[in-house]
C-alpha positions as YAML, in Angstrom:
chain: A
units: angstrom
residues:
- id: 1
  name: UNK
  ca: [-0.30, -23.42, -5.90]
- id: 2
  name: UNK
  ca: [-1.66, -20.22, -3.96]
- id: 3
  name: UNK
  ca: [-1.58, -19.64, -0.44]
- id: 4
  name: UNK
  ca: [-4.14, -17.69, 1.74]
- id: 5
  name: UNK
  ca: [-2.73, -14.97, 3.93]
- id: 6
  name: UNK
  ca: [-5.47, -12.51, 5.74]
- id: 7
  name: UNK
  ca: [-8.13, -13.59, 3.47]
- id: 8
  name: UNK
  ca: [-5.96, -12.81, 0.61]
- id: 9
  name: UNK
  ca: [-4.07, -15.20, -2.18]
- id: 10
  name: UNK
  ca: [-0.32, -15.26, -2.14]
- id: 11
  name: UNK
  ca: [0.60, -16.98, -5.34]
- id: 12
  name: UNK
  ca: [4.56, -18.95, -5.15]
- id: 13
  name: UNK
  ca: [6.31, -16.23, -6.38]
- id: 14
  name: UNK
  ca: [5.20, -14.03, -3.65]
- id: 15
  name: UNK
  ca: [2.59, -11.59, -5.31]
- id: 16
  name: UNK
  ca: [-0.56, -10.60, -3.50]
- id: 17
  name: UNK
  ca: [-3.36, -11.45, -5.87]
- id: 18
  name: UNK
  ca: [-6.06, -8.68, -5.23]
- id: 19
  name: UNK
  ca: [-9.39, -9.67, -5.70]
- id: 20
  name: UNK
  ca: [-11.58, -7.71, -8.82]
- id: 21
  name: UNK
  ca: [-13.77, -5.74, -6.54]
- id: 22
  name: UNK
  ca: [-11.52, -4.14, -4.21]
- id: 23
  name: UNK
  ca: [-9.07, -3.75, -7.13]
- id: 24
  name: UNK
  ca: [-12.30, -1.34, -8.88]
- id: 25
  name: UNK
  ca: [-12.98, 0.12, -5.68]
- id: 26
  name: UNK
  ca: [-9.02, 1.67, -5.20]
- id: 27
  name: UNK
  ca: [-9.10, 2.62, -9.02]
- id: 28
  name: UNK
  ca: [-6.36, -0.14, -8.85]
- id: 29
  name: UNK
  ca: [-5.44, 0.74, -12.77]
- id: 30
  name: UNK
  ca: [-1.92, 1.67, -14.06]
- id: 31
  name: UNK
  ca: [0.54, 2.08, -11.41]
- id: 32
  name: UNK
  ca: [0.26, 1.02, -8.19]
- id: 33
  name: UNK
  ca: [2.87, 2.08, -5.09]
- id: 34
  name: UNK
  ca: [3.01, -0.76, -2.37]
- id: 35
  name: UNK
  ca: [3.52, 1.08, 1.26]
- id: 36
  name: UNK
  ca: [4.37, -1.16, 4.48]
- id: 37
  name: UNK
  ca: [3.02, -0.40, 7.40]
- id: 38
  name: UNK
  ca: [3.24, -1.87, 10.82]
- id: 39
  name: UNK
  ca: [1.44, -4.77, 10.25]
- id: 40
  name: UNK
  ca: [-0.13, -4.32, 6.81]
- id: 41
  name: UNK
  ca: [0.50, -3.46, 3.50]
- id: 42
  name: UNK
  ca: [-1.06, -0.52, 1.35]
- id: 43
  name: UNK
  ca: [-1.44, -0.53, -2.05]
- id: 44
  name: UNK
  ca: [-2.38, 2.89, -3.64]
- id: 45
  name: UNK
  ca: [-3.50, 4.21, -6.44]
- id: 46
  name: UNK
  ca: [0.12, 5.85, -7.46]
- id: 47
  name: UNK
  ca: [-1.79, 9.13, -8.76]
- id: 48
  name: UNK
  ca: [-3.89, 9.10, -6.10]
- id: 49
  name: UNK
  ca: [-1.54, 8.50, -3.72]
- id: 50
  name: UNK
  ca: [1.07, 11.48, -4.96]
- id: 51
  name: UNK
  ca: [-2.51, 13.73, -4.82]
- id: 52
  name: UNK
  ca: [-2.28, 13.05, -1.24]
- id: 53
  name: UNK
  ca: [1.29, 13.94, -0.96]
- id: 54
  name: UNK
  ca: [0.62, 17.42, -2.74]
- id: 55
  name: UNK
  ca: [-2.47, 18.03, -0.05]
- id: 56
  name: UNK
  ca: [-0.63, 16.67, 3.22]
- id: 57
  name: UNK
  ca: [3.06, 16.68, 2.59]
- id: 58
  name: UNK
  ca: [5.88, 14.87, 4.58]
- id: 59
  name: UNK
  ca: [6.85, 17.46, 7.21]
- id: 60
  name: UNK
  ca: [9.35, 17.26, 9.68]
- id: 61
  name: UNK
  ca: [7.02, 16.25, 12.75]
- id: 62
  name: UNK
  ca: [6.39, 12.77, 10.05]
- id: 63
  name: UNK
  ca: [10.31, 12.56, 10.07]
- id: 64
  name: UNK
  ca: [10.36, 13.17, 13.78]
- id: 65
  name: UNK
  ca: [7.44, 10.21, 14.16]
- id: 66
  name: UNK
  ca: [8.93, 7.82, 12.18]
- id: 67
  name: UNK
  ca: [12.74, 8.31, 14.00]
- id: 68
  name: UNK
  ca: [11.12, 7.45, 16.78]
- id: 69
  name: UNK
  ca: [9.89, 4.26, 15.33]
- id: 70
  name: UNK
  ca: [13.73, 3.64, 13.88]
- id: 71
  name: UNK
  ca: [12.21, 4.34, 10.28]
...
């Protein structure tokens, strides 16, 4: 049995099943990091995503943002 969440499949033990072309599209290959957000989940690319890191890094403004949020 699958569910449908946001357009998305939710299979019964919880996983997010990510359909082929967006997988291809996010290089969704290897290792993936998971990232909740507000409202939403991202799912990255996890060399992609510590690329990003290395070009904008977590600074203390970030830390100072996401205090105010409780984070």
């Amino acid at each position: 049995i699958t569910f449908t969440f946001g357009g998305l499949r939710i299979d019964r033990q919880g996983r997010v099943l990510i359909p082929q072309l967006l997988r291809e599209s996010a290089a969704m290959v290897g290792e993936v990091s998971v990232l909740g957000l507000q409202n939403h989940l991202a799912v990255w690319n996890l060399k992609r995503l510590r690329e990003r890191f290395k070009k904008e890094p977590f600074t203390d403004e970030d830390g100072r943002l996401l205090a105010e949020y409780g984070i």
